[in-house]
FISE-35018 format. One record per residue (C-alpha): residue in three letters; y, x negated, z. Coordinates in nm, 4 decimals. Last residue first. Example, Ala and Ser with C-alpha at 12.3 -4.5 7.8 and 13.67 -1.06 7.14 Angstrom:
BEGIN
("ser", (-0.1060, -1.3670, 0.7140))
("ala", (-0.4500, -1.2300, 0.7800))
//
This chain:
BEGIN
("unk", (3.0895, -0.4567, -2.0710))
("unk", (2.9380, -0.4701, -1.7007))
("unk", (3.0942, -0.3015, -1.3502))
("unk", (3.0817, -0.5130, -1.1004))
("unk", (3.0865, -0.4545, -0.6892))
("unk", (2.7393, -0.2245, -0.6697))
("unk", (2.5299, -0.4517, -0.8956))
("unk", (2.6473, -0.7539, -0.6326))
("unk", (2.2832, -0.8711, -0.5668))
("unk", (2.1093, -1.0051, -0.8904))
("unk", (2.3290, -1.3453, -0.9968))
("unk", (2.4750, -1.2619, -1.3089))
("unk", (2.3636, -1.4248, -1.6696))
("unk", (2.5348, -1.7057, -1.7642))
("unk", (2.8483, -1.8121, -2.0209))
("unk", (2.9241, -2.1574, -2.0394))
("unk", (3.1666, -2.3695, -1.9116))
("unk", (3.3337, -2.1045, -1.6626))
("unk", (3.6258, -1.8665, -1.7867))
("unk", (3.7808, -1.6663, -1.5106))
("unk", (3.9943, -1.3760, -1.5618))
("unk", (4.2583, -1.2903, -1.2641))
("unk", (4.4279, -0.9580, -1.2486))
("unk", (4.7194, -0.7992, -1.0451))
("unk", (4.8238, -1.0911, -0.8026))
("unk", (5.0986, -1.0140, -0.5824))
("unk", (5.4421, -1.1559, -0.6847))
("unk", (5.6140, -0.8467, -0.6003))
("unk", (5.7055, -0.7937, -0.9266))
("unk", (5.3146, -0.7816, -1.0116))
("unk", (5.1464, -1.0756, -1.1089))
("unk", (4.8930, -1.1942, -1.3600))
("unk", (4.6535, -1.4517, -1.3137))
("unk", (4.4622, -1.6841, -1.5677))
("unk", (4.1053, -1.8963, -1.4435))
("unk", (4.0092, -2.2075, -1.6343))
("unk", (3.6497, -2.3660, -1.5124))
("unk", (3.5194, -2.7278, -1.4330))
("unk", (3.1358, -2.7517, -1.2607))
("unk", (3.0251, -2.9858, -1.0393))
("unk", (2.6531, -2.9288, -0.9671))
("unk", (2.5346, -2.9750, -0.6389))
("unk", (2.1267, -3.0850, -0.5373))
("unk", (1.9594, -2.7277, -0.4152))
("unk", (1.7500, -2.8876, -0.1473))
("unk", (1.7247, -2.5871, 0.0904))
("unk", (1.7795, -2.2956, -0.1462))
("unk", (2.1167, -2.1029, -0.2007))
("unk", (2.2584, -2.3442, -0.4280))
("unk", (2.5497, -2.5756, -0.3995))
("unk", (2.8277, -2.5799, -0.6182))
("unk", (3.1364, -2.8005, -0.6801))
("unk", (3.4336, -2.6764, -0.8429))
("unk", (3.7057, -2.8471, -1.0242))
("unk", (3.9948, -2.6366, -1.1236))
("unk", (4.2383, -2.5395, -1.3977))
("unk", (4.5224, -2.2797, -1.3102))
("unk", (4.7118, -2.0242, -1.5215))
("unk", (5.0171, -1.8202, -1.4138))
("unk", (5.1407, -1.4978, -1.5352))
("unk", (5.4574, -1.3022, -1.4704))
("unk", (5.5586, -1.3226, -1.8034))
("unk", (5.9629, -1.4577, -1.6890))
("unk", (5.7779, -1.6390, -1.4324))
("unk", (5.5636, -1.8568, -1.6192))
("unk", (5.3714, -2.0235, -1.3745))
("unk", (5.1389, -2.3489, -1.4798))
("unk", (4.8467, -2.4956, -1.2232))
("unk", (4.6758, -2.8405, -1.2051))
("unk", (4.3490, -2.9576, -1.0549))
("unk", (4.3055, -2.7463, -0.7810))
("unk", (3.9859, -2.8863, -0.6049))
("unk", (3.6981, -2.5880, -0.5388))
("unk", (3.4179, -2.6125, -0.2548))
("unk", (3.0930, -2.4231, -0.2951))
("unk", (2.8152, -2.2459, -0.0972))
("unk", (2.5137, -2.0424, -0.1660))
("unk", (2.5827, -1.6696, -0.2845))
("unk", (2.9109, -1.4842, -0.3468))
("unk", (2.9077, -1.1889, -0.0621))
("unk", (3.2787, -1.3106, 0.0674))
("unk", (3.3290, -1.3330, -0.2914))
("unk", (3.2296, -0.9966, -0.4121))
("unk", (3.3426, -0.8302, -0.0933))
("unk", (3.6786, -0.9202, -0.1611))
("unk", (3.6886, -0.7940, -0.4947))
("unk", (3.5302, -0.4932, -0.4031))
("unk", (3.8328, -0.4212, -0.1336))
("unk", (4.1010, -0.5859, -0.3875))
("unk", (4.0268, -0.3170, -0.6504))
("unk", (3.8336, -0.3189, -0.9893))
("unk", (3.5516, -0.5832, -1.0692))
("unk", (3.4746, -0.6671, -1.4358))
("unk", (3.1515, -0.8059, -1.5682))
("unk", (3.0806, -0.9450, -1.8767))
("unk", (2.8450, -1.2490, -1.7636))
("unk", (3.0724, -1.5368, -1.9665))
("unk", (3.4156, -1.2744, -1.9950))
("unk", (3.4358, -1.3104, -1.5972))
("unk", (3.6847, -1.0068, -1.5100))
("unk", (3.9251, -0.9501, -1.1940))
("unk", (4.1080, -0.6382, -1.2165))
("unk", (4.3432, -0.6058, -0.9106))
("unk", (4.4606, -0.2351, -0.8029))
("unk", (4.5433, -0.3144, -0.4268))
("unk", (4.7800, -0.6138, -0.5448))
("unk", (4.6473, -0.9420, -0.4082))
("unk", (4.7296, -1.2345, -0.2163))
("unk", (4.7080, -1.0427, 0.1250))
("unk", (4.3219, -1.0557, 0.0177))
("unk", (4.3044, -1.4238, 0.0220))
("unk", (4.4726, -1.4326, 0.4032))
("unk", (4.1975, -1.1893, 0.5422))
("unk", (3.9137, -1.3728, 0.3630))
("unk", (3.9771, -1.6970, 0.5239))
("unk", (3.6896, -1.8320, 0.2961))
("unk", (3.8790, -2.1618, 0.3467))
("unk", (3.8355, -2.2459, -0.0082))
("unk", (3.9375, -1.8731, -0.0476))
("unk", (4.2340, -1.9379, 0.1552))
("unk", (4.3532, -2.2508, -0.0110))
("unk", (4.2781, -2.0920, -0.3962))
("unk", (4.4900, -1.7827, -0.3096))
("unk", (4.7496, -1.9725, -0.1294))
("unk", (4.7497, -2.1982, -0.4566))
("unk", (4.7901, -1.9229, -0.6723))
("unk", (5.0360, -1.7401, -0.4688))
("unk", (5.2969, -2.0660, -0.4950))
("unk", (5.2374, -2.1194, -0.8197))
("unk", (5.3898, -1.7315, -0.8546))
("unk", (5.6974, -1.8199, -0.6342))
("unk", (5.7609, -2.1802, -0.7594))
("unk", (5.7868, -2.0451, -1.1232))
("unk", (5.9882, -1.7677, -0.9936))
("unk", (5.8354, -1.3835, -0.8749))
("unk", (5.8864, -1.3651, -0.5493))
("unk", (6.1793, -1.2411, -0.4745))
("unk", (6.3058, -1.1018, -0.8259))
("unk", (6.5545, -1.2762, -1.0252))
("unk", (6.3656, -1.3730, -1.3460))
("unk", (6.5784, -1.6076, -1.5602))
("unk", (6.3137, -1.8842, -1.4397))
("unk", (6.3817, -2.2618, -1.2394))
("unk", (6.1919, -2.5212, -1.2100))
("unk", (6.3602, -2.7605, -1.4461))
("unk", (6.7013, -2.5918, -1.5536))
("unk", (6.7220, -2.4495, -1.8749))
("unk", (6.3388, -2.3909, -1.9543))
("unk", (6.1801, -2.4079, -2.3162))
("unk", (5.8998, -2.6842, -2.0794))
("unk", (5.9647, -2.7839, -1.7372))
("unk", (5.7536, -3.0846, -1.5381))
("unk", (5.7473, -2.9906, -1.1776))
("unk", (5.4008, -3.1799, -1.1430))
("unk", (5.2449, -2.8513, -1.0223))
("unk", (5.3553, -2.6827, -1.3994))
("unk", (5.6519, -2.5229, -1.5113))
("unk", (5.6753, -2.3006, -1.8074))
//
């Protein structure tokens, strides 16, 4: 596995995979997650979505709700209420699993005037398809929460 400091671990050759597929090395798959995380911070909406496969599954285990397909998906976070700014903090690929994970800093504002931020941490895992599109992403946030009422017709709940 090879992280954003290029430091390798039960790898041959230090940033490297046995996987042969465009798109789909160590580099390849950090490389999605941080254009996903750089155009969502940018809310360029356009460029997150060309980050993911058309089937993606993205779940939050802390409300229990799961959203299926890259046009909900999108809609869920251009809808996503108040305003907040995320810092990549590190991210691992393993190529040869097609996963990655990344750790990030957020910080949040509220949707009221006055709403004083909150900096929140949170873990989020990816999983790629051999064309290096993401097919799932599960974020865990510090503590689990009840859902925001508004995006009912995006989620499904478990």
């Amino acid at each position: 596995m090879t992280d954003t400091t290029g430091a390798t671990a039960g790898a041959a050759t230090p940033g490297t995979a046995s996987s042969t597929t465009p798109g789909t090395t160590t580099a390849a798959l950090r490389g999605a997650v941080e254009a996903y995380w750089t155009a969502a911070e940018a809310r360029d909406w356009s460029a997150f979505g060309a980050t993911l496969a058309e089937g993606v599954v993205y779940d939050l285990p802390q409300t229990r709700e799961r959203i299926l397909g890259r046009e909900r998906y999108l809609r869920f976070n251009q809808e996503y209420p108040g305003d907040w700014h995320v810092r990549v903090e590190r991210i691992v690929a393993d190529a040869e699993g097609l996963q990655a994970a990344a750790r990030t800093g957020f910080t949040v504002t509220g949707d009221q005037p006055g709403d004083q931020p909150e900096e929140m941490d949170a873990i989020h895992f990816f999983t790629f398809d051999e064309e290096g599109l993401i097919t799932g992403v599960t974020d865990f946030w510090p503590e689990s929460y009840e859902p925001p009422a508004g995006r009912e017709h995006l989620v499904e709940r478990y």
